[in-house]
Biopython code that builds the backbone (N, CA, C, O; Angstrom):
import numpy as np
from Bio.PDB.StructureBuilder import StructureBuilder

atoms = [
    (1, "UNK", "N", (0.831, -1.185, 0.000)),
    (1, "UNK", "CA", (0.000, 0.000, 0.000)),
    (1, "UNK", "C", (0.875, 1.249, 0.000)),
    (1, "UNK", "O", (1.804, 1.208, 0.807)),
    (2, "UNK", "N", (0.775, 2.267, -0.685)),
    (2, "UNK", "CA", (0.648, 3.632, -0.831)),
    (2, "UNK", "C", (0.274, 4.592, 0.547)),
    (2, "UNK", "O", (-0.794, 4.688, 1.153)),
    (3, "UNK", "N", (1.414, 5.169, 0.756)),
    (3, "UNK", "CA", (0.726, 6.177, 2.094)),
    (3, "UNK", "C", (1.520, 7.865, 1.344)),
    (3, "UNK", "O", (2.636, 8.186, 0.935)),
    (4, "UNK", "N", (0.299, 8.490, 1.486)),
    (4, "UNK", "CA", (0.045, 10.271, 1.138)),
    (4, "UNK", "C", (0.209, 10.694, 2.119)),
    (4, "UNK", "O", (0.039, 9.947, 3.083)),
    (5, "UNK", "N", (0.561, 11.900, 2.313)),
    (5, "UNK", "CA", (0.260, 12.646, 3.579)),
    (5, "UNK", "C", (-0.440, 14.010, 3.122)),
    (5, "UNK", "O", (0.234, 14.590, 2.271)),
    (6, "UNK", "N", (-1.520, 14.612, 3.442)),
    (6, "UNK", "CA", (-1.846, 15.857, 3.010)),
    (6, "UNK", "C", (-0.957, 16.745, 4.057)),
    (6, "UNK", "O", (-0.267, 16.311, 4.979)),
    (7, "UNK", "N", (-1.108, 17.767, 3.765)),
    (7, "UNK", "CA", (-0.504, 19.314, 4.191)),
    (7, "UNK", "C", (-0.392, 19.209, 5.615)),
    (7, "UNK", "O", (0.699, 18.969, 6.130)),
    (8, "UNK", "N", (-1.565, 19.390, 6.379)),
    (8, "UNK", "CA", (-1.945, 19.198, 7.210)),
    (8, "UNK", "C", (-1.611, 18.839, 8.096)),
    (8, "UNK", "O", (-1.277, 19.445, 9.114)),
    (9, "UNK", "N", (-1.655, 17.241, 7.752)),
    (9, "UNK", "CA", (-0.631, 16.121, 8.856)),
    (9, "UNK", "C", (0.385, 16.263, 9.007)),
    (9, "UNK", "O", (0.979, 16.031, 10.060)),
    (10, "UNK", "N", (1.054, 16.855, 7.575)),
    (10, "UNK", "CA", (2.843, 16.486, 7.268)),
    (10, "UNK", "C", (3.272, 17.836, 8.399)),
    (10, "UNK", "O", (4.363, 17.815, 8.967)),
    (11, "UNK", "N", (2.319, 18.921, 8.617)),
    (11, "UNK", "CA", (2.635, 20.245, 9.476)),
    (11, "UNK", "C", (2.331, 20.018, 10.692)),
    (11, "UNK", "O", (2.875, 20.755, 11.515)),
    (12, "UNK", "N", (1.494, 19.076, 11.144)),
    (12, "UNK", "CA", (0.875, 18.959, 12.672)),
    (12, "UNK", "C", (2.658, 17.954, 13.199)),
    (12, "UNK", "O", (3.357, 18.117, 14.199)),
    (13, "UNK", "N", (2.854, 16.885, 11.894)),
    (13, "UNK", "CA", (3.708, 15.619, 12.448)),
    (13, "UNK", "C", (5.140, 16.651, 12.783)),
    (13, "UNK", "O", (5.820, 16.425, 13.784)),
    (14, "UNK", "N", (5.496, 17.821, 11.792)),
    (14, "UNK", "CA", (6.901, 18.392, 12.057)),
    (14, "UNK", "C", (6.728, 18.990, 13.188)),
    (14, "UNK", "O", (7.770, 19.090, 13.837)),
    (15, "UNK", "N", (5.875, 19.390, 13.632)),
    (15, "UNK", "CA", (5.953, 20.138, 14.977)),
    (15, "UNK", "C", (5.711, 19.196, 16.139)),
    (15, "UNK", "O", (5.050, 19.672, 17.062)),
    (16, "UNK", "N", (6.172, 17.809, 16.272)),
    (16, "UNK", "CA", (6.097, 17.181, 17.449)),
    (16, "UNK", "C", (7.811, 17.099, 17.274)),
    (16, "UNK", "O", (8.668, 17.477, 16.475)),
    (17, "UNK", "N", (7.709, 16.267, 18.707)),
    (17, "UNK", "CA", (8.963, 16.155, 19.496)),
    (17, "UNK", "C", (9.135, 14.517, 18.586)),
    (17, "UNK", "O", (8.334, 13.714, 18.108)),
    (18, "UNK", "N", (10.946, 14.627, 18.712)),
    (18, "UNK", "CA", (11.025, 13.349, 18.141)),
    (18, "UNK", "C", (10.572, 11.950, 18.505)),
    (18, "UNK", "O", (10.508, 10.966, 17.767)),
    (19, "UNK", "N", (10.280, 12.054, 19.749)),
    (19, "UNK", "CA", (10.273, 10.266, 20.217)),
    (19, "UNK", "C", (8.802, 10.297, 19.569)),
    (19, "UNK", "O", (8.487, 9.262, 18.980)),
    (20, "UNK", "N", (7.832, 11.362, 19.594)),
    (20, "UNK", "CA", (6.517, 11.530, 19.351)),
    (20, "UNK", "C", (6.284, 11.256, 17.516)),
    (20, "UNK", "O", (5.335, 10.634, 17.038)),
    (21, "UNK", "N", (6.843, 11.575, 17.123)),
    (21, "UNK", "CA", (7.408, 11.880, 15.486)),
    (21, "UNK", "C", (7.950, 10.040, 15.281)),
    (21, "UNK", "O", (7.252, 9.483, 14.433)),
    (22, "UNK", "N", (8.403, 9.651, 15.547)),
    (22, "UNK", "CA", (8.800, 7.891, 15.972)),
    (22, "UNK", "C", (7.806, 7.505, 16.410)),
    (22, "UNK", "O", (7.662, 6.569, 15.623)),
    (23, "UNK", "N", (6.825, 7.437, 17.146)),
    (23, "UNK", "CA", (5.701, 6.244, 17.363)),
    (23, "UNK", "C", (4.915, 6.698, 16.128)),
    (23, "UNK", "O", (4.240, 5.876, 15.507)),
    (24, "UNK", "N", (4.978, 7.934, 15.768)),
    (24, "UNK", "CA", (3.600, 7.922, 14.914)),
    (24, "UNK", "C", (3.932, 7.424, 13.800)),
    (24, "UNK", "O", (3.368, 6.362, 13.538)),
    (25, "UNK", "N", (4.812, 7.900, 12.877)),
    (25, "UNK", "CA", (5.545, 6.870, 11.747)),
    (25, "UNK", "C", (5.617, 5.731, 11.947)),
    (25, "UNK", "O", (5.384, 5.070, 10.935)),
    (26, "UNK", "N", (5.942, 4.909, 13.210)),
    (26, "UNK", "CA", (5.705, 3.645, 12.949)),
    (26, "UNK", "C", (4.701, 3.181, 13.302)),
    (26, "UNK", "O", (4.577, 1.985, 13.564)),
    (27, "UNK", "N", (3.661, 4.143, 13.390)),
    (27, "UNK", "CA", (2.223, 3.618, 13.761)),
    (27, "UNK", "C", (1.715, 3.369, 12.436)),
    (27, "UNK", "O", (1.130, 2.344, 12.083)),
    (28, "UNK", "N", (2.038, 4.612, 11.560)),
    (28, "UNK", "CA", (1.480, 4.597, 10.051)),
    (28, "UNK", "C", (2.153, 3.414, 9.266)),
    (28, "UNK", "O", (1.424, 2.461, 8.988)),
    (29, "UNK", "N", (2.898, 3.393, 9.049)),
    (29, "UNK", "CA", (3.646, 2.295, 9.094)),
    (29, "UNK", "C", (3.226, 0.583, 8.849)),
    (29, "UNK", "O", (3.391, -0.142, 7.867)),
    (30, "UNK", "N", (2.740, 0.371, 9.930)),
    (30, "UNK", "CA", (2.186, -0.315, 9.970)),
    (30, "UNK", "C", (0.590, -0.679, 9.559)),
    (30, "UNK", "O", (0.089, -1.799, 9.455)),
    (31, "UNK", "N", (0.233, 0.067, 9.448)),
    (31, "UNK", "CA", (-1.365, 0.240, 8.972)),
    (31, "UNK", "C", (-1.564, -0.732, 7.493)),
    (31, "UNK", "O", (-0.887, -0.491, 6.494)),
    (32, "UNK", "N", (-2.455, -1.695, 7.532)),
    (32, "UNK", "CA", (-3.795, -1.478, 8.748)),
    (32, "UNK", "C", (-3.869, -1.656, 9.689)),
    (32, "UNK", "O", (-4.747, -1.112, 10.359)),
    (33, "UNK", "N", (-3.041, -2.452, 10.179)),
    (33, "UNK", "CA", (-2.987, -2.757, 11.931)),
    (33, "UNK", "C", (-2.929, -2.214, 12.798)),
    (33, "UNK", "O", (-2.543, -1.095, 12.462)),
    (34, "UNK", "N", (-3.098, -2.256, 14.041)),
    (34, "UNK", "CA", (-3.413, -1.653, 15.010)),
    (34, "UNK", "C", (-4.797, -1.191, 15.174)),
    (34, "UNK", "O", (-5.820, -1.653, 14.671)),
    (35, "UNK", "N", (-4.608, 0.045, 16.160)),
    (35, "UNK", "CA", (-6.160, -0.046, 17.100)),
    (35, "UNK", "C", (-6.812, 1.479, 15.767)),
    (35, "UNK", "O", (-6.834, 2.707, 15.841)),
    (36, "UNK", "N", (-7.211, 0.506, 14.754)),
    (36, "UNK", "CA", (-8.324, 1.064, 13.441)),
    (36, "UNK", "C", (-9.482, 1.097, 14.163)),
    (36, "UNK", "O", (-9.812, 0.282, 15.025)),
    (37, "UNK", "N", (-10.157, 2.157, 13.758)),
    (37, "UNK", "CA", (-11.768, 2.055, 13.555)),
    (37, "UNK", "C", (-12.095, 2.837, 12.908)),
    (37, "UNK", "O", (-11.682, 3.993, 12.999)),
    (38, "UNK", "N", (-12.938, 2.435, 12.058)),
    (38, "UNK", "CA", (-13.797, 2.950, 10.707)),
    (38, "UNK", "C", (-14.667, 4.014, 11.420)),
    (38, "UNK", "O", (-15.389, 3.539, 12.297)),
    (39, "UNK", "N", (-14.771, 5.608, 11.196)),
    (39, "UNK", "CA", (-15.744, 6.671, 11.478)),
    (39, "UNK", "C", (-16.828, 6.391, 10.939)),
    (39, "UNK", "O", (-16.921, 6.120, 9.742)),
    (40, "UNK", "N", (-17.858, 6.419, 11.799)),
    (40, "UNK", "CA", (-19.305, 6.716, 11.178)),
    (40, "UNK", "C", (-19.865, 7.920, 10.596)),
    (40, "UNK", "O", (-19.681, 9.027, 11.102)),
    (41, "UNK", "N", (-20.375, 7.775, 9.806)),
    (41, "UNK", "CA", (-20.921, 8.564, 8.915)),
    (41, "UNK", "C", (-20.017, 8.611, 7.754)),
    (41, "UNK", "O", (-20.689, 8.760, 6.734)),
    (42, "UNK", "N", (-18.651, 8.537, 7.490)),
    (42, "UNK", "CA", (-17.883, 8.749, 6.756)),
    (42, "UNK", "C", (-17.997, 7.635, 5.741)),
    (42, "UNK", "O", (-18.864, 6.867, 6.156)),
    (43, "UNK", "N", (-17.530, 7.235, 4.659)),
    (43, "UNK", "CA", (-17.895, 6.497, 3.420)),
    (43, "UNK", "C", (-16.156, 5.979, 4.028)),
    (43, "UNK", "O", (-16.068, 5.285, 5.041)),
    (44, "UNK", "N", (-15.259, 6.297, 3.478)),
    (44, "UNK", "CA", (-13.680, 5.284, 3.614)),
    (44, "UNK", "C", (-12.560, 5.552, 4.403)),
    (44, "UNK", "O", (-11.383, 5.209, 4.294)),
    (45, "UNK", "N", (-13.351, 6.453, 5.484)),
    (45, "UNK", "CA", (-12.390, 7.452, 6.749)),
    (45, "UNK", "C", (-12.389, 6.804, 7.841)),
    (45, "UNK", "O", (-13.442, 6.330, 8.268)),
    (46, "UNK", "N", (-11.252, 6.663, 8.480)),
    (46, "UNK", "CA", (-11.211, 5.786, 9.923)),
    (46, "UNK", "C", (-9.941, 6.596, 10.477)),
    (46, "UNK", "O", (-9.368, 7.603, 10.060)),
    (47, "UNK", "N", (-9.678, 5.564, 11.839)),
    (47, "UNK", "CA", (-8.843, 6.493, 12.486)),
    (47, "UNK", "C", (-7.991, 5.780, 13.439)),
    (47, "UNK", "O", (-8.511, 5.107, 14.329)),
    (48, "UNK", "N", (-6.791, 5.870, 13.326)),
    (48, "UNK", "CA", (-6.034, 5.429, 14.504)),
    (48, "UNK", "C", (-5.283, 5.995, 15.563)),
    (48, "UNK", "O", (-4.604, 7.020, 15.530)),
    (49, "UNK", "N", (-5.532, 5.004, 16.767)),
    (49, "UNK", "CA", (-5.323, 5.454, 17.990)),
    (49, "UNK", "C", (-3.612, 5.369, 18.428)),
    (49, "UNK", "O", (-3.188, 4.245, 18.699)),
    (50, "UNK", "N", (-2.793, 6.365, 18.486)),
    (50, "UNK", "CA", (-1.354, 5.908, 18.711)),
    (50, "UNK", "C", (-1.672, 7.089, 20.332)),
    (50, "UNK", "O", (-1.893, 8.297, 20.244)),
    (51, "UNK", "N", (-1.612, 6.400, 21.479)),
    (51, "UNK", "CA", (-1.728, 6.705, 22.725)),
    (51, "UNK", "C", (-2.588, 8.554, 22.593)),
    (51, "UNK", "O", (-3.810, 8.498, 22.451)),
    (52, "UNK", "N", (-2.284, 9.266, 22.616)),
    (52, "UNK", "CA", (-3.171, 10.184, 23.156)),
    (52, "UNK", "C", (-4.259, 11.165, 21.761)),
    (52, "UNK", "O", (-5.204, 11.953, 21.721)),
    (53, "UNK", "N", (-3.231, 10.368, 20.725)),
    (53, "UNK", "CA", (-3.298, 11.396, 19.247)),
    (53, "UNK", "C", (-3.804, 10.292, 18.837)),
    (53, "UNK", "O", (-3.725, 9.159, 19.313)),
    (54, "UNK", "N", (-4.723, 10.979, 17.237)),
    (54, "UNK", "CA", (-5.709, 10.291, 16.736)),
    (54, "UNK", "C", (-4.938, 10.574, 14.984)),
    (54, "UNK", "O", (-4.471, 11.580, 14.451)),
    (55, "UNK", "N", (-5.026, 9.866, 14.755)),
    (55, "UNK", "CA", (-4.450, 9.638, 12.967)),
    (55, "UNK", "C", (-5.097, 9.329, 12.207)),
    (55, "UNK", "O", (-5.119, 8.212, 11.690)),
    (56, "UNK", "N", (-6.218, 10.840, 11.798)),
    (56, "UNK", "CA", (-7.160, 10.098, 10.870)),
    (56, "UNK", "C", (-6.804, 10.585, 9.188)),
    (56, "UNK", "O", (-6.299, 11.567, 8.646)),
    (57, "UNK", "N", (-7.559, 8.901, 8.631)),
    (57, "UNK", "CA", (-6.795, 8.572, 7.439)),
    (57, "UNK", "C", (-8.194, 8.069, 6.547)),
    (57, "UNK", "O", (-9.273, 7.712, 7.018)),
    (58, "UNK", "N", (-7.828, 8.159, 5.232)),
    (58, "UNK", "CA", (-8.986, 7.674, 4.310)),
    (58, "UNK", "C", (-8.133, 6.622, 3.536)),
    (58, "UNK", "O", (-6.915, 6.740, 3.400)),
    (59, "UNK", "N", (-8.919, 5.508, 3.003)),
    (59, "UNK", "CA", (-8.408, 4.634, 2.395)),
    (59, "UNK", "C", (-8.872, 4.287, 0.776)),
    (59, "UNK", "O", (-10.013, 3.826, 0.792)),
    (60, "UNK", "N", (-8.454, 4.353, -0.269)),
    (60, "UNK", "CA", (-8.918, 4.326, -1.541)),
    (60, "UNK", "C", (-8.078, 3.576, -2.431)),
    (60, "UNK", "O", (-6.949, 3.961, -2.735)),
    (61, "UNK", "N", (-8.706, 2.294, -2.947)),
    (61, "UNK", "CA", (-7.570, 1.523, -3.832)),
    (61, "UNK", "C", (-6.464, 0.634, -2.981)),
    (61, "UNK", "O", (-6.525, -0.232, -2.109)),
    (62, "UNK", "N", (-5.107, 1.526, -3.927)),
    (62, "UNK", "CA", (-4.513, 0.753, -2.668)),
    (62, "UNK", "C", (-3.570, 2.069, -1.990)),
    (62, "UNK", "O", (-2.423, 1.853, -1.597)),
    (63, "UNK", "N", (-4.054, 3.129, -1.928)),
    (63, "UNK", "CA", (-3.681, 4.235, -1.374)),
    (63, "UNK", "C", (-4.080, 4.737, 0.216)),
    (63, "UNK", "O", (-5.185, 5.103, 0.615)),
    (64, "UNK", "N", (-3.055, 4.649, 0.831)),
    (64, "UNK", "CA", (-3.501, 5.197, 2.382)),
    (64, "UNK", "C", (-3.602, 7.288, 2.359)),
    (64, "UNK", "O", (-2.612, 7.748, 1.790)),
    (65, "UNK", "N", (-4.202, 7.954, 2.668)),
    (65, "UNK", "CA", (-3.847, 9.273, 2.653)),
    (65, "UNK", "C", (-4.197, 9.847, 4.000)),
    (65, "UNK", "O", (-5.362, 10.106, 4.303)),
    (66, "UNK", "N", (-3.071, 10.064, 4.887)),
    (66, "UNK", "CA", (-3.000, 10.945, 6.110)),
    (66, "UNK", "C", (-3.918, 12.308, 6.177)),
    (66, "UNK", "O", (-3.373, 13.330, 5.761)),
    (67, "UNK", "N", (-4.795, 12.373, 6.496)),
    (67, "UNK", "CA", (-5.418, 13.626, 6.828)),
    (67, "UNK", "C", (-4.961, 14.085, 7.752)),
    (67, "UNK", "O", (-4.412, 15.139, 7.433)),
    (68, "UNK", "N", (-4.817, 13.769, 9.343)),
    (68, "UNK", "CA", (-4.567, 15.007, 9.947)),
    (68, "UNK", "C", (-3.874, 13.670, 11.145)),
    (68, "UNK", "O", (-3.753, 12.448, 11.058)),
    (69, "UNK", "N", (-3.597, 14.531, 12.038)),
    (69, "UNK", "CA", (-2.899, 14.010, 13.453)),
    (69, "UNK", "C", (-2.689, 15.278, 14.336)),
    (69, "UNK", "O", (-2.054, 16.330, 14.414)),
    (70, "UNK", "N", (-4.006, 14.199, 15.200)),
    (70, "UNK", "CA", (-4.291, 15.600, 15.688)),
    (70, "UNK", "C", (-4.551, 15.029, 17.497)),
    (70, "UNK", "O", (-4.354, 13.814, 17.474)),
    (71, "UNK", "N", (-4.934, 15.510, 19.075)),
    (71, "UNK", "CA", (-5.016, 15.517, 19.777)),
    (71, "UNK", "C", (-6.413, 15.160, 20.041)),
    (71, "UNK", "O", (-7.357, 15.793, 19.566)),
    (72, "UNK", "N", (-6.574, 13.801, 21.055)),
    (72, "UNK", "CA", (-8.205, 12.959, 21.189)),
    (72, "UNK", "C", (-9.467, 14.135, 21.027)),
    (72, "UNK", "O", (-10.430, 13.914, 20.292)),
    (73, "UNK", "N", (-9.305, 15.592, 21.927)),
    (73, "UNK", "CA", (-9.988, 16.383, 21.969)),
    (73, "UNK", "C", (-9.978, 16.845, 21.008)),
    (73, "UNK", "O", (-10.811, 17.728, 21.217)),
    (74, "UNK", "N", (-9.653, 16.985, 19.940)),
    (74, "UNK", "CA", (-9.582, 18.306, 18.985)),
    (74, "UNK", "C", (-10.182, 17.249, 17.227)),
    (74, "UNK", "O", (-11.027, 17.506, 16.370)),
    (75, "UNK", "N", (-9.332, 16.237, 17.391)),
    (75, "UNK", "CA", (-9.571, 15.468, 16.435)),
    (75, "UNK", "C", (-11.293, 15.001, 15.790)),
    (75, "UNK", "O", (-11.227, 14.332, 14.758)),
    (76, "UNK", "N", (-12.263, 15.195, 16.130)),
    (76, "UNK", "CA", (-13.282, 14.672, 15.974)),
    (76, "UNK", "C", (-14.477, 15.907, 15.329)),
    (76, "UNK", "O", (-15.426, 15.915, 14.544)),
    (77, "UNK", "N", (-13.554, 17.132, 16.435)),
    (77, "UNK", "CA", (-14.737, 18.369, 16.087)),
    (77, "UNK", "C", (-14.109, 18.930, 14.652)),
    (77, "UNK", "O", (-14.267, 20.129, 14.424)),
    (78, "UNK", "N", (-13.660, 18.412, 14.029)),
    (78, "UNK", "CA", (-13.294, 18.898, 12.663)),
    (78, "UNK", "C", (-13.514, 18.205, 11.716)),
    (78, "UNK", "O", (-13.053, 18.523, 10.619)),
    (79, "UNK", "N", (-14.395, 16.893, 11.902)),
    (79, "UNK", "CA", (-14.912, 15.981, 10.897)),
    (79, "UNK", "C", (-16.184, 16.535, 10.868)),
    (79, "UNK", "O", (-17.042, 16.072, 10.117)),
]
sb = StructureBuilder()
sb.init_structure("model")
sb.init_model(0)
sb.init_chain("A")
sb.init_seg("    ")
for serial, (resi, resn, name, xyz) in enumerate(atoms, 1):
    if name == "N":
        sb.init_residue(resn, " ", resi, " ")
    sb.init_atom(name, np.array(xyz, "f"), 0.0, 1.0, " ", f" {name:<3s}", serial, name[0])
structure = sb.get_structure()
């Protein structure tokens, strides 16, 4: 599989600290695995849980594309 990153993510991911910048890459990384769950209401958008941050991602083909990475609170009111 194919992983994108939009704008967004690639600007939220440079502004973390490195060890933080390291779990999340190898969270993506690994995908699909790990703790996935498909958003409701959304048609091919889901989201993964890497400890406090939420990595939500759409899936199309065989393309992964990073939307955002963002903080449990903040992540949801922008869908």
């Amino acid at each position: 599989m194919q992983i994108k990153y939009e704008k967004e993510a690639a600007k939220h991911i440079s502004k973390m600290d490195k060890p933080t910048k390291q779990r999340i890459k190898s969270a993506i990384e690994k995908l699909p695995s790990g703790d996935v769950i498909k958003l409701q209401g959304l048609s091919n958008d889901y989201r993964l849980r890497v400890g406090d941050l939420r990595v939500l991602f759409s899936v199309f083909n065989d393309t992964i594309t990073i939307k955002d990475v963002l903080p449990r609170g903040q992540a949801y009111k922008r869908l």
